[in-house]
C-alpha positions as a Markdown table, in Angstrom:
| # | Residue | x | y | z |
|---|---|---|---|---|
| 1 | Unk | -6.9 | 12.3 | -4.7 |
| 2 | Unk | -8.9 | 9.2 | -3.8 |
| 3 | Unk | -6.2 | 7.2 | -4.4 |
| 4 | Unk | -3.9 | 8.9 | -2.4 |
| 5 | Unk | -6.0 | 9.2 | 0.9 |
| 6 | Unk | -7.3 | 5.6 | 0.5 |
| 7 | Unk | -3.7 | 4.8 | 0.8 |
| 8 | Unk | -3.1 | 6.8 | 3.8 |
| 9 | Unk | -5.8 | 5.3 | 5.9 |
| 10 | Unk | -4.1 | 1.5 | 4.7 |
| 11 | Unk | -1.0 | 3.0 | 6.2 |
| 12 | Unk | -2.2 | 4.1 | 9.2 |
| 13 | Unk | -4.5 | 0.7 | 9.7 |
| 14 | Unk | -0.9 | -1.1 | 9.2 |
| 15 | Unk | 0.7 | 0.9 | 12.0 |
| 16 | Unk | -2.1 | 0.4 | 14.5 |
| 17 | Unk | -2.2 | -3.6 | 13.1 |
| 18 | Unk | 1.5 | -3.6 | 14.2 |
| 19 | Unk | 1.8 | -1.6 | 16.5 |
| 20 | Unk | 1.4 | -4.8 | 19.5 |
| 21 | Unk | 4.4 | -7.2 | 17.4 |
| 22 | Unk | 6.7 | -8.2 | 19.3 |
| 23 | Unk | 9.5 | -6.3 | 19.9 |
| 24 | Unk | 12.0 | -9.4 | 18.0 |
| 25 | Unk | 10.1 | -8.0 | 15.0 |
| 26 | Unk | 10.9 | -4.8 | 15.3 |
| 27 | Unk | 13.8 | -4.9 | 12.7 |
| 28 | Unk | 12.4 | -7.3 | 11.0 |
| 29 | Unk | 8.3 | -7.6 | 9.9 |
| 30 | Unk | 7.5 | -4.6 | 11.7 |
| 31 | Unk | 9.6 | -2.1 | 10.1 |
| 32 | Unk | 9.6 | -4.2 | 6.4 |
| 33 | Unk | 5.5 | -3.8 | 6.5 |
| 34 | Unk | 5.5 | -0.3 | 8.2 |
| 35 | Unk | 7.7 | 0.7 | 5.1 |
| 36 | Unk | 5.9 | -1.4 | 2.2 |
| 37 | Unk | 2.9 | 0.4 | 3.3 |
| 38 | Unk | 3.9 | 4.2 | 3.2 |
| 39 | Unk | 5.6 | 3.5 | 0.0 |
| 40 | Unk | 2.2 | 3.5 | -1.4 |
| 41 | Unk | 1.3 | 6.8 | -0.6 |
| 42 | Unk | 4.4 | 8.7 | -0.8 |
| 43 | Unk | 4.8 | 7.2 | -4.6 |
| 44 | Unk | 1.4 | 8.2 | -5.3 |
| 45 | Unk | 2.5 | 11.7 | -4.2 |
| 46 | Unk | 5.6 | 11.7 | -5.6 |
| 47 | Unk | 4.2 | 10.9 | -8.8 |
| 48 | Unk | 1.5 | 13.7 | -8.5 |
| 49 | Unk | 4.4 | 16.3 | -8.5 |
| 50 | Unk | 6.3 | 15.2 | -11.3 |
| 51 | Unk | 6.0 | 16.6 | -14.8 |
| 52 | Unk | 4.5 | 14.2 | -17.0 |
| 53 | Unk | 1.7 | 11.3 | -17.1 |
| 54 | Unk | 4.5 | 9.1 | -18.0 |
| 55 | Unk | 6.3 | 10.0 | -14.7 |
| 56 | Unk | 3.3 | 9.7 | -12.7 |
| 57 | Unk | 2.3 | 6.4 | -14.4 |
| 58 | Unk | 5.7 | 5.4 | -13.2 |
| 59 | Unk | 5.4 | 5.9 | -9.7 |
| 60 | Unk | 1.8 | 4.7 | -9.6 |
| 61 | Unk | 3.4 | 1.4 | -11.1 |
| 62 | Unk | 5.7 | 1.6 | -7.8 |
| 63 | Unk | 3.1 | 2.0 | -5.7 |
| 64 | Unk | 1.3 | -1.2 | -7.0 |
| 65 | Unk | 4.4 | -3.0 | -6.4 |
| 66 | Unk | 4.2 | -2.1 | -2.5 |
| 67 | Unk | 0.6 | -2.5 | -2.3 |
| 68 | Unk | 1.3 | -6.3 | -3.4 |
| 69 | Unk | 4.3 | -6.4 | -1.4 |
| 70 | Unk | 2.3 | -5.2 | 1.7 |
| 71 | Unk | -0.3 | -7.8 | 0.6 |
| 72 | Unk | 2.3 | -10.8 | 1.2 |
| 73 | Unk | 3.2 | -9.4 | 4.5 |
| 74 | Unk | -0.5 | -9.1 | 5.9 |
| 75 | Unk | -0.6 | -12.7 | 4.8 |
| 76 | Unk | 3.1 | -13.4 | 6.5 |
| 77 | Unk | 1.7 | -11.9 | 9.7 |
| 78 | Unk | -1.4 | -13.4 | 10.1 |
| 79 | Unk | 0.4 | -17.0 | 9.3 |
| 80 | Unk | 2.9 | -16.2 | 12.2 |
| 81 | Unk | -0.2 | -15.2 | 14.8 |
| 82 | Unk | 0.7 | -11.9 | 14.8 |
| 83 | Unk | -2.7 | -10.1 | 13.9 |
| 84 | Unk | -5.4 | -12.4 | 13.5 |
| 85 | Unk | -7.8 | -13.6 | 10.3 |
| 86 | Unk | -10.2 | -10.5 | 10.8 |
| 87 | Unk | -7.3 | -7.9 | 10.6 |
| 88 | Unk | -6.0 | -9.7 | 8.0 |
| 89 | Unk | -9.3 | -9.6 | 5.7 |
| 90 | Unk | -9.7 | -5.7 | 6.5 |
| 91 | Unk | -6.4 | -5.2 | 5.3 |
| 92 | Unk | -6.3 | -7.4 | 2.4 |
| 93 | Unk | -9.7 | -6.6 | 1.4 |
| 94 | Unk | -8.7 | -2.1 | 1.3 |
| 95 | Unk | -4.9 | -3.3 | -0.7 |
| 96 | Unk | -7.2 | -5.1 | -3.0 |
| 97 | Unk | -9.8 | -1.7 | -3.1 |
| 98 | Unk | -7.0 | 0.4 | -3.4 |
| 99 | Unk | -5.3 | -1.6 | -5.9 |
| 100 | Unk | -8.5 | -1.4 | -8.7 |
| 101 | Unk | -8.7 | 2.0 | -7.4 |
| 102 | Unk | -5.1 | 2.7 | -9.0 |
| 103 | Unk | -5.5 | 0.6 | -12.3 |
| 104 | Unk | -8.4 | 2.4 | -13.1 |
| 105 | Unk | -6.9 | 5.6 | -12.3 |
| 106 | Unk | -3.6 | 5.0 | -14.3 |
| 107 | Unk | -5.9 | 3.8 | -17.4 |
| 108 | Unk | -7.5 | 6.9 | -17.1 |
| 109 | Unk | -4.3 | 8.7 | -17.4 |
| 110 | Unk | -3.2 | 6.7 | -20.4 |
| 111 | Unk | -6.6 | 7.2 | -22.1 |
| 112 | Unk | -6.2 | 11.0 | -21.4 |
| 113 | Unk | -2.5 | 11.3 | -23.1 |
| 114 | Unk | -3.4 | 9.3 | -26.1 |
């Protein structure tokens, strides 16, 4: 699925993005945005193996909720100097990609079970 390797490569942007925070974040920002940001693709995937659209629908819903959650901390971060405007707009702009890419996908899903 698009979706779910779109997600994947946010994921693995937001470990490299964090990976040079300071160690004082590393309870704190660092694992919070680490987390918010595989939610999105393990949802996605743990949608995908359940058995209904409903189910799925549900977990895709999930998954939006991180990707918006993740969103606030890319903004958190760059407001604290911790990655800087650039990383920030990469990020925000593939959450943002991603995030259309998973409405439309979910309507599709509604459209197909109606």
């Amino acid at each position: 699925m698009k979706i779910w390797n779109k997600a994947i490569d946010i994921c693995v942007d937001v470990y490299k993005a964090t990976a040079h925070f300071p160690p004082t974040e590393t309870y704190g920002l660092t694992a919070q945005i680490r987390r918010s940001s595989a939610s999105i693709p393990s949802n996605i995937a743990e949608g995908a193996g359940r058995n209904s659209n409903k189910e799925f629908i549900h977990f895709l819903g999930i998954a939006t909720g991180s990707a918006y959650e993740l969103q606030t901390q890319v903004i958190i971060s760059e407001k604290l100097h911790l990655i800087n405007a650039e990383q920030s707009e990469y990020l925000t702009h593939n959450i943002n990609e991603l995030l259309k890419m998973t409405y439309a996908f979910k309507e599709n899903i509604k459209n197909r079970t109606l």
